[in-house]
C-alpha positions in Angstrom: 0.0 0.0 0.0 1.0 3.5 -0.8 -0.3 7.0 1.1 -1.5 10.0 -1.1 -1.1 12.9 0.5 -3.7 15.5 0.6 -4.3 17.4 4.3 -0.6 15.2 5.2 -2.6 15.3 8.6 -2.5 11.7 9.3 0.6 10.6 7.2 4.2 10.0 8.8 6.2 12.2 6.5 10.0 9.6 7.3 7.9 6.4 7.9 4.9 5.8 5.3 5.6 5.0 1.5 4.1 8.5 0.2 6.6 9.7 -1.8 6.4 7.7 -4.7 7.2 3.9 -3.3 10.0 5.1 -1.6 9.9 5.2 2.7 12.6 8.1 3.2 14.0 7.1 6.5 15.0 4.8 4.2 16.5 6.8 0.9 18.1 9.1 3.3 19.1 7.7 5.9 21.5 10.1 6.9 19.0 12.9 7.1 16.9 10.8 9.3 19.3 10.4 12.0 19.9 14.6 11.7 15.7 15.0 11.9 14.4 17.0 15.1 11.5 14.9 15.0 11.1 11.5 13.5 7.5 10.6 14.0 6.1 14.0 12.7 3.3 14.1 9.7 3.9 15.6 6.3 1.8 18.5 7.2 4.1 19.2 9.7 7.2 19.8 6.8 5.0 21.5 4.8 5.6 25.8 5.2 2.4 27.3 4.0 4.2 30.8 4.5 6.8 30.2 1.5 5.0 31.6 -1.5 2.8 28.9 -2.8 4.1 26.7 0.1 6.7 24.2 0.3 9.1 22.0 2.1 11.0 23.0 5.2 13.1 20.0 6.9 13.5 20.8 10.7 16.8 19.4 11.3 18.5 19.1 14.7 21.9 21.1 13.1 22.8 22.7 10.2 23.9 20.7 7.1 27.2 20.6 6.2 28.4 21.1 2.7 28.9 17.1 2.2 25.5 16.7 2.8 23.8 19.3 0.9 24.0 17.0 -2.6 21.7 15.0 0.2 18.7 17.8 1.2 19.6 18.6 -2.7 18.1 14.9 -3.8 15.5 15.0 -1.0 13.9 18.2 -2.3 14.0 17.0 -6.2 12.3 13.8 -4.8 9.7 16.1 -2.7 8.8 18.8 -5.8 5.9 16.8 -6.9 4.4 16.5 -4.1 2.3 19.2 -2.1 -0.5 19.5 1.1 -3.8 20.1 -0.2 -6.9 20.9 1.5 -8.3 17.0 0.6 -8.4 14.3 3.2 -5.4 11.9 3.2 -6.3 8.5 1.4 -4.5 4.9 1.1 -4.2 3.3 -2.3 -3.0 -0.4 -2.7 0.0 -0.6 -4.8 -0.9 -3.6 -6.9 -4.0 -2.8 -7.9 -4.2 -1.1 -11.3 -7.0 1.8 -9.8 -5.1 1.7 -6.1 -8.8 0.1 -5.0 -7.6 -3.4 -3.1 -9.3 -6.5 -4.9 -9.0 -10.3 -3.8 -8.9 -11.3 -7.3 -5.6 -9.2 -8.1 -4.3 -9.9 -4.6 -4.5 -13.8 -5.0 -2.4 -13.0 -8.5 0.4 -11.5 -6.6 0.2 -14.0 -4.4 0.1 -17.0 -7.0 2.8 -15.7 -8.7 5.6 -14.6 -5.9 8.5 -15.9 -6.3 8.9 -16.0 -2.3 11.6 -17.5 -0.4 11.6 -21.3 -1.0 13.1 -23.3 2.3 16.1 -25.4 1.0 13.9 -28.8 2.1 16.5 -30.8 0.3 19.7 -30.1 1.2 18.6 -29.8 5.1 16.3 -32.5 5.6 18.2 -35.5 5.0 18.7 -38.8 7.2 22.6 -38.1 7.1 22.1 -35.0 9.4 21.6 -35.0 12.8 18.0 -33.8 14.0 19.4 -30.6 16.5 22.1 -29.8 13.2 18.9 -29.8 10.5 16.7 -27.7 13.2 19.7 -25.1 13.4 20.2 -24.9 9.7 16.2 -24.5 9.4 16.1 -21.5 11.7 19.1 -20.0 10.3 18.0 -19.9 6.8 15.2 -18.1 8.1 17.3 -15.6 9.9 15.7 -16.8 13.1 18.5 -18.0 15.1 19.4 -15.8 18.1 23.2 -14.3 17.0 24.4 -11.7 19.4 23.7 -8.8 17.5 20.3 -10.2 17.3 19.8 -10.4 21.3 21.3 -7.2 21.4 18.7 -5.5 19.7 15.9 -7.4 22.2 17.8 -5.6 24.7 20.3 -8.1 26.4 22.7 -6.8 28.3 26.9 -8.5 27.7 30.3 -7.5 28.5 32.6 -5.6 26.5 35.2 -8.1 25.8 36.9 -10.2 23.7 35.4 -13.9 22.9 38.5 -15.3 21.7 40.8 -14.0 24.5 38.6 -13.3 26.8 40.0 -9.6 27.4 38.5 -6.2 27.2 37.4 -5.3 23.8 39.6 -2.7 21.9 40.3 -1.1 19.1 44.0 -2.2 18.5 42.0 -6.2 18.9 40.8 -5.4 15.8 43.8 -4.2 14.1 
């Protein structure tokens, strides 16, 4: 599903697909992490007071001169777009009017060319029950790595797995 913008009221301006296809938290990143406010609306970016109106990015610095190719790209991908005075509306993406049909979703779901589970090559008498279980959970990215309990919020020490000592930099080197 895509968002067209019309008040911009009720449409996340980094997180929902509304320009285009594109989520820009996730085409520019880098201006993301510089944004005053992540969670705000496209209303809230648009500046009725600049002529016809327009686009004015509340950043929590001033850009430097690397980065303004950056608010340079943002604003040529932003020129099309503008508030109006209609109601914010969601269109699905697949559907050839944007109305959502089962017939046309069962058609993009007939013919996805998903991820298919490797049955062959880790089911097999050969391999150990616990060994195929682990293989089965990592092709589906499900198996617990440390970065992966980091980001649930575990809590480890600092150091070194190999040596046991306290991380540093010059470990790396």
């Amino acid at each position: 599903m895509v968002f067209k913008v019309g008040k911009g009221n009720k449409i996340r301006f980094w997180i929902d697909p509304w320009c285009g296809n594109n989520v820009l938290s996730q085409v520019f990143p880098d201006l993301f992490s510089m944004a005053a406010q992540r969670n705000v609306t496209v209303e809230d970016y648009w500046d009725q007071n600049l002529g016809q109106g327009g686009w004015n990015l509340r950043l929590l610095r001033d850009f430097n001169d690397w980065e303004l190719g950056l608010v340079g790209n943002m604003l040529v991908e932003l020129r099309n777009y503008r508030v109006t005075m209609e109601e914010d509306s969601v269109l699905w993406r697949e559907g050839a009017d944007g109305l959502f049909k089962v017939k046309e979703a069962y058609r993009v779901l007939a013919n996805a060319d998903g991820a298919v589970f490797p049955h062959s090559n880790v089911w097999v008498d050969k391999v150990p029950t616990k060994i195929a279980f682990f293989a089965w959970a990592a092709t589906w990215g499900k198996v617990l790595t440390l970065d992966r309990l980091q980001r649930r919020g575990w809590q480890f020490p600092n150091r070194c797995f190999l040596c046991g000592c306290e991380e540093e930099l010059s470990i790396i080197f």
